[in-house]
Every structure is written in structure tokens, then in C-alpha cells.
C-alpha positions, 0 to 999 in steps of 0.5 A: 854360353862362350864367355859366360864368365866375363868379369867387370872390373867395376872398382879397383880400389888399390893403385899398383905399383909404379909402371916401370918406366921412364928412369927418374935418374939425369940422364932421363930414359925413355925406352920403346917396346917394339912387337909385332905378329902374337898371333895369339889364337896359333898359339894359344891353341896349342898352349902358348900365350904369347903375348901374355908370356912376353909382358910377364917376362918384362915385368920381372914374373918369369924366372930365369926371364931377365926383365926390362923396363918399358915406358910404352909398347908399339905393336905392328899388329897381327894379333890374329892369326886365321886365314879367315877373318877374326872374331870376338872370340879373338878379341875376347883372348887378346884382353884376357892375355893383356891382362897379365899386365902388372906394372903398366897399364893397357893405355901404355900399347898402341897398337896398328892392324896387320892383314890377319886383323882385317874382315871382309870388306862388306863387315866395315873397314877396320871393325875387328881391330876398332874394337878390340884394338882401339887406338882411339878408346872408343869401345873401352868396355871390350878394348880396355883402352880409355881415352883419357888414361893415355899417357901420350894423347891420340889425335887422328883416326883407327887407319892413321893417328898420330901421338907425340912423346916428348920431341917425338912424333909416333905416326901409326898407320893401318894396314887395309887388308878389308878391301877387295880382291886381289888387294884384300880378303874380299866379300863375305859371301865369297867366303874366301881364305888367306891371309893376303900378305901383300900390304895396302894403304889408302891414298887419303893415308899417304897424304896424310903422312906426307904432310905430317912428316913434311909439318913436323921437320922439327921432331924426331919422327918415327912411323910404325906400320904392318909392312915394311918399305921396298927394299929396305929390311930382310926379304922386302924386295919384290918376289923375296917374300914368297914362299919362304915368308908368306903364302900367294894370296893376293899377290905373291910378288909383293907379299913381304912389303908395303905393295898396293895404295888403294886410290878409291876404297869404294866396293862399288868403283875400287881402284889401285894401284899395285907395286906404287912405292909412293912412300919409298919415291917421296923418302928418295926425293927429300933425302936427295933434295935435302941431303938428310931423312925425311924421318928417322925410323920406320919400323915394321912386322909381317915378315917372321924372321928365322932368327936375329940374324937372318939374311935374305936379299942381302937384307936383315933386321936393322938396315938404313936407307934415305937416311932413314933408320927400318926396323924389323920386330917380328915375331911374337909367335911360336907357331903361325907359321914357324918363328923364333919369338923376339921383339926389340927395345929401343933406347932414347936417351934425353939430350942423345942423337942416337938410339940403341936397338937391342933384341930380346928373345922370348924362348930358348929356340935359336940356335940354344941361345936362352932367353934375354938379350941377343947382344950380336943383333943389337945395333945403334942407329941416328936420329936427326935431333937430339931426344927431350925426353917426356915426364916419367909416366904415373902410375895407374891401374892396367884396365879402367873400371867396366873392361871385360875380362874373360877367365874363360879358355880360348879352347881346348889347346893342343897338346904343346910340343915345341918346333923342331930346327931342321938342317940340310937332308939328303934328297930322297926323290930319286927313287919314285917315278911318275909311272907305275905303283908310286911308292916312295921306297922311304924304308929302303932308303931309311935302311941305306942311309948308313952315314946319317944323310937324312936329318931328323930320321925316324927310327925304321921298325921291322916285323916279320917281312915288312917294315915301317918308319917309327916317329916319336914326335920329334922326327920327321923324313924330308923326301925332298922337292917334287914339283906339282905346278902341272899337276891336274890330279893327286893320289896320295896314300900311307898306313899308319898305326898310332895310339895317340890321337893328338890334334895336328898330326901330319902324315904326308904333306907339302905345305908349311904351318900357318900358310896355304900350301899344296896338300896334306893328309894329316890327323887335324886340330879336330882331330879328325883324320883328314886330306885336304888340299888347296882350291886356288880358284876358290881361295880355300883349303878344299877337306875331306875328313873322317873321325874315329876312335880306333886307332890301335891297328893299321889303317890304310889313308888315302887322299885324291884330287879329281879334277875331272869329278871336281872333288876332294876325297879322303878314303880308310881302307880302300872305302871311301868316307868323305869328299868334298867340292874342288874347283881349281884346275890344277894344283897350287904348287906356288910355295914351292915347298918340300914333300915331307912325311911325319911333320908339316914342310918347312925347311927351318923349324918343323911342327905338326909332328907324328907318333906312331909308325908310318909305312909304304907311302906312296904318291901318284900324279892321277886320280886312283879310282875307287877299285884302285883304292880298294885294291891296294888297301887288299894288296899292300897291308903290313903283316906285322901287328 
């Protein structure tokens, strides 16, 4: 039975120690942790706590991991990763890493939703993260959050409340993902897939801000949600997001920033509105009236930056814009969707009218850069009064009596191999053509690549008259942009020959980790050798898969979309082992990624990596029949062992 061994915390008997926080010294120090996108199924599938790994690094438990000292934490949600919406099984790990908690308490993190926290709107708005998130402390036997243990009270609701620390006012604000199509992930029985990165709000939320903002002139204001404005940090402009940040689903033109207002969030008479920008119009329009901000920061998540200092749409991490002070703090994750894991730490200083924003990084992965402090990315910004700070907050216990807390293991993790960085590759498209046999001649280039053009290469085995490319799960051949936006049909096939049967193994593939892409033929996280492709009329991966044992010999895979006998298929040696229903009509190249053999397609940092030998791939713009397939898994098989 799953969680069979959840423990109660009835009584805790031993207070621990002071929750580092505020400094009791004159100058009075009042310090904001601020994450967001843990994404914390990705990563634990594959070893990685990562929002355990971060509080443990805080307080001082990792070596060679400096740490800081926090009052509270504001999270900007995506605690879940699924292109599907999350489960207990979700929330029941979420607390367990919380718990890794030793010198705060679970009361100290406020946190808002993101679109990968959202269910199917007919499952209720908001129940995932009401229960599991909890802002209001309303389910504190799951969430861990009682009401009365909060060191700043919260008055409002799960989409919008609000809590105020000394002259500061915190306005939290929910992202409606469970709303809907194309706005959000729609009903249950459509049982549609992805994350629908577009961000939403209600109208009733708007006006709610609005007035808070407009009753609240006198404090420090600072606003978190999922998304960012339009416009303002890295990649928030219309179109920036896609594909280089988030998938299409929902909406690609407004993927990476606060997009759609709901006008009446009603399944029965939905309305919105796309693109509205109400936010970023009132912002304008105080700033000009008034000649000062409305507020002084808005901080945000959503989009996994590729690194501190990244730059897209002549944006990046701390920008300032109505006088306003935007913030980007994503990601915590390693490995949804590839990301250089940091968050940020801001400042207040009692009696100060400035903030400082620092950057830690939570691995070693940028650049070579180790863990702590990234001074280049730290930056002061303005507030509009000077800060008064709260009274240090008391120690308390990290959880009440009567939380659940599971020891048990999310799942059989994944064997941890860390993204690789990729650099700019030679392109290796040249040499395949549309017509004929459809191999990609990735040997003989190999072979010919005498000056080192082709990044990350594989080592090229040769035995009697054939040859093969060798991985060691670190490498991967990047073959380089083909576009499929006309393609109605799809053969892709490879023989492979490996000894191990590690969970998430890429063969051939043109999609990036963590967002729907076009195809992969793949050893996959079941551990299943499986083609699967994209159904953007269905809103799914479309899978074909096949598992097996034997895996010490060539086999020859081979992946086919028909769009004309609407399936999926997945053949081993020219037979065929299974398929599945496809409905689109062409296929979804919108992300626009590269064709890449041995690992998943992104440009930045690349996973999903295989070990073994890889040989003769070959790719067609039609259906091979069956007798085709049967007759070149006879024709083409390696003579080497």
C-alpha cells in the first residue's frame, strides 16, 4: 500500500534551535529567500531532491555549500513537474523534503501555484496546491502549515492573499492553469497533456491587487506570482518564450509571461481575454500620473533561466521598468526541462531604501562556477520608503503536531548522470536527402570530422566492414535543424547495441527534456524501448513501447507515424511490437528543436543520454510499410558482434 509508512508527529517534545533569521543586531536585517520551479518529481525520479538539497544548504548541513541566513521564503510555485496534473503522491514528497527543515519551520514559506501545480478544471480550482500548499493552513494534517504558527498572518484566499512584515506588504497571486482550453488543461476526460506555460488570473484577482496596491501607498509593496509582466525580465516578450523556454500548449505567443485574464471562470459560460496586459496598463499609468511606482518589486518564476546571466530579448534577470524593480528567481530544478539550479536572497535593511539581490547557485553546473554566491548577477534595487523592520521571529518546532510525514521513496530513481553543457556543432544535415534510403551518413562524417567541428562527438568503433558510433553517457552527435512542420508521416530507425538498461535512454530524438517536443525513439523512464511522437490534435505524447531483457546483441528499432492508418508503431527487427491511436495530422514541429542521436535536443545543457553503440540511423519523411521494415532490418544488419 503507497505510503504505508507515514509517521504522525503527534508531540515534539524538544524546541530546536533559533530559526536563522532576523539578525538582532542595530541594523535589524530582514532577509527574503526567493525560489521558485523545484519541480520536485523531475528530480527525485532521477536522485535529486531539490528542494531538500537547497534548505540543507541554507542551514549550513552541506559541506563546502556556504549558508545563509533566512527569515522567510517566498516560492513562485511549480512544485510539480507532470505534463498531466499532480497527485498526492506529489504532495506526500513535497513535505517529506520540506522536512529537511532544521532551523525554520514550514510556516516561514509562503508559497503561490504555477501552471504545473493546476488539475483539470472539473477537479476543483486550486485543490492540488489548497492541500498540499496551503497558504491559509487549512489542511495542516497534509500541508504542515497551521494557521496560528505563522509568523506573518495571512488574510485572504489560496488565489490572492496577502501578509505584511514589518512596513512591508507581500501580495501573493495564483496562477489559473485549472481553467479551460486553450487557457488551461481543460477537463479530465479529455485527459489532455502539457503544461500550458501561458500564465492566467481572474479578473476578480486583478481587481483585488488593484485596490490593495492603490489602499496600500504607504508600505513597501511587493507582488510574487508564477509569471512574469510583459516586457520586463528575460524572455517575457510576446513569442520569446517558445521554443527556447517553454513548449506550445496553450498558447506559444505568451508562454513565458502573465498572458491570459479570465473574465468569468465559469466551465459553463467561460470568457477571457488573451494577451490583456491589464497589470503592465495600470503600472503605465500610475508611474506617469504619479511619476514613482506603483510598487516596488514583482518577482516571479516560469521561465528556467540558462544561467545568471542570461540574456534573450535584450532582458535578463533583474530589470526595472514603472518604476518598478521585476525579478526572475527560477529554477530549482536540475533536470525539468534543463536549468542551472539558483534562487536569490534579498536583503532589507531597517531604516534602508534600497534592497540588495544577491544570486546563489545550488550546483556547480554554470560555467564551473561552485556552489554559493554569484557576485557578477547581484545587484541593488530601490524601494519607494525606507524598510522598518519586524521583530526577529521565535523559534518553533519545522512542523505541528499531527502533520504526515512519509519516509517512503517517491519511486525507483533513475539512475543520477548529470546534464551535459553543449557548445555550438557543426551542422550534419547535408548529407541526407528527403528521397531515397534515408540515412544520415553520421559514421562517415564522424569519420571526416579530422578538426573537432562536431561538439561532444562520440568515439566511432569500427569492426570488420561496418562501423558504429560508440556513447559513454556523456556524449551525444547533434545532426543538426530538419524541419518537419509539412510532415504528415515519419519513419525513423537505428540499431543499437548496449549492456545496460538505464531508465531514460535516447536513441534518436528531436525534443527537449521536460516539454512536449516532435519524436523520440528512446529507452524510456519504464524502461521500455519505445517510439513516441507528439499528437497535437489529442494534446499528448502518442507511445508505442516494448519491453525487453535482451539487450547484448543489435537490435534494429524502428518508429512510424501514419497518419493515413492514424498510428504510432514501434517495430524490433523488422516486426512489429506495438502501436498506438494517432489523430494529428501532420507533425508538431513548433519547438523547432534539432535532430540529435544519443541524448534529448537541447542546445544548452543535454540529458537523457545513451551508452552503447549506435549504428546506421536513418530517418524518412513517409511511412515505411511493414515489408519495408522487414526488409532493412534483412538488408542493413551490422557484421561486427
Amino acid at each position: 500500500m503507497p505510503f504505508a509508512r507515514i509517521l504522525f508527529l503527534i508531540l515534539i517534545l524538544t524546541p530546536l534551535p533559533r530559526a536563522q533569521s532576523a539578525d538582532e543586531s542595530p541594523s535589524k536585517t530582514f532577509r527574503v529567500w526567493a525560489t521558485s520551479c523545484a519541480h520536485v518529481p523531475a528530480d527525485i525520479r532521477r536522485g535529486r531532491e531539490s528542494l531538500a538539497d537547497v534548505i540543507r544548504q541554507s542551514e549550513g548541513l552541506v559541506k563546502d555549500a556556504p549558508a545563509f541566513e533566512w527569515d522567510i521564503m517566498i516560492d513562485a510555485g511549480d512544485l510539480s513537474a507532470h505534463q498531466h496534473p499532480p497527485g498526492d503522491r506529489d504532495g506526500y514528497e513535497l513535505i517529506r523534503q520540506y522536512h529537511a527543515m532544521r532551523k525554520h519551520r514550514r510556516e516561514q514559506i509562503y508559497n503561490v501555484p504555477g501552471n504545473h501545480d493546476a488539475p483539470y478544471y472539473d477537479h476543483g480550482a486550486g485543490t492540488w496546491f489548497q492541500k498540499w500548499g496551503d497558504p491559509l493552513g487549512r489542511h495542516t494534517e497534509f500541508s504542515g502549515v497551521d494557521s496560528e504558527r505563522r509568523p506573518f498572518p495571512v488574510e485572504g484566499t489560496w488565489e490572492r492573499y496577502r501578509f505584511q512584515a514589518g512596513n512591508m506588504l507581500f501580495l501573493m497571486l495564483a496562477d489559473r492553469n485549472d481553467a479551460p482550453e486553450p487557457v488551461g488543461r481543460g477537463h479530465s476526460k479529455d485527459g489532455r497533456s502539457g503544461g500550458y506555460p501561458a500564465g492566467a488570473v481572474t479578473r476578480a484577482t486583478f481587481d483585488w491587487w488593484k485596490q490593495q496596491v492603490l489602499d496600500n501607498q504607504d508600505k513597501i509593496i511587493v507582488t510574487m506570482h508564477h509569471h512574469a509582466l510583459r516586457d520586463t525580465t528575460i524572455a517575457s516578450g510576446r513569442g520569446e518564450g517558445n521554443p527556447r523556454y517553454h513548449g506550445a500548449s496553450g498558447g506559444a505567443e505568451g508562454s513565458s509571461y502573465l498572458y491570459y485574464l479570465i473574465e468569468n471562470d465559469d466551465p459553463d459560460d467561460f470568457q477571457f481575454i488573451s494577451d490583456a496586459h491589464v497589470f503592465e496598463a495600470f503600472l503605465d499609468n500610475f508611474h506617469k500620473q504619479h511619476g514613482r511606482g506603483a510598487i516596488d518589486l514583482w518577482v516571479a518564476g516560469h521561465t528556467h533561466v540558462h544561467g545568471p546571466e542570461d540574456n534573450w530579448g535584450d532582458k535578463t534577470i533583474t530589470e526595472t521598468r514603472w518604476g518598478v524593480g521585476f525579478l526572475q528567481v527560477a529554477a530549482l530544478t536540475r533536470h525539468h526541462g534543463g536549468s542551472h539550479p539558483m534562487s536569490r536572497l534579498l536583503t532589507f535593511v531597517d531604516g534602508a531604501s534600497t534592497i540588495k539581490a544577491d544570486v546563489y547557485l545550488h550546483d556547480d553546473s554554470y560555467e564551473g562556477n561552485p556552489i554559493g554566491w554569484y557576485d557578477a548577477a547581484s545587484g541593488t534595487l530601490p524601494l519607494r520608503h525606507r524598510f522598518v523592520a519586524p521583530p526577529p521571529i521565535k523559534s518553533l518546532p519545522p512542523f505541528p503536531p499531527g502533520t504526515r510525514i512519509t519516509d517512503e521513496p517517491y519511486g525507483k530513481p533513475a539512475p543520477s548522470r548529470p546534464l551535459q553543457n553543449a557548445s555550438a556543432s557543426a551542422d550534419l544535415t547535408q548529407r541526407w536527402k528527403t528521397s531515397g534510403q534515408g540515412t544520415l551518413h553520421l559514421e562517415a562524417l564522424l569519420k571526416a570530422d579530422k578538426d573537432n567541428r562536431i561538439d561532444r562527438k562520440p568515439s566511432l568503433w569500427t569492426g570488420d566492414s561496418t562501423s558504429a558510433l560508440e556513447f559513454d553517457g556523456n556524449q551525444r552527435m547533434l545532426v543538426g535543424s530538419i524541419k518537419m512542420e509539412d510532415w504528415t508521416d515519419l519513419t525513423v530507425s537505428a540499431w543499437i547495441n548496449t549492456s545496460k538498461q538505464s531508465p531514460g535512454m535516447r536513441v534518436v530524438s528531436k525534443d527537449n527534456i521536460g516539454t512536449p517536443g516532435n519524436f523520440m525513439l528512446w529507452h524510456d523512464l519504464k524502461e521500455s524501448w519505445t517510439m513516441q511522437a507528439w499528437d497535437d490534435k489529442a494534446r499528448r505524447w502518442q507511445t508505442a513501447s516494448w519491453h525487453s531483457h535482451d539487450v547484448r546483441r543489435w537490435h534494429l528499432l524502428t518508429g512510424v507515424v501514419d497518419s493515413n492508418r492514424k498510428k504510432v508503431s514501434l517495430f524490433v527487427d523488422g516486426q512489429q511490437k506495438a502501436e498506438s491511436p494517432w489523430t494529428a495530422g501532420s507533425l508538431d514541429d513548433s519547438d523547432m528543436t534539432d535532430l540529435v542521436v544519443g541524448a534529448d535536443s537541447n542546445n544548452q545543457r543535454f540529458g537523457h543520454v545513451f551508452v552503447g553503440m549506435i549504428h546506421d540511423v536513418r530517418l524518412y519523411p513517409r511511412a515505411l510499410t511493414a515489408d519495408e521494415i522487414t526488409d532493412l532490418f534483412s538488408t542493413s544488419a551490422p557484421t561486427m558482434k
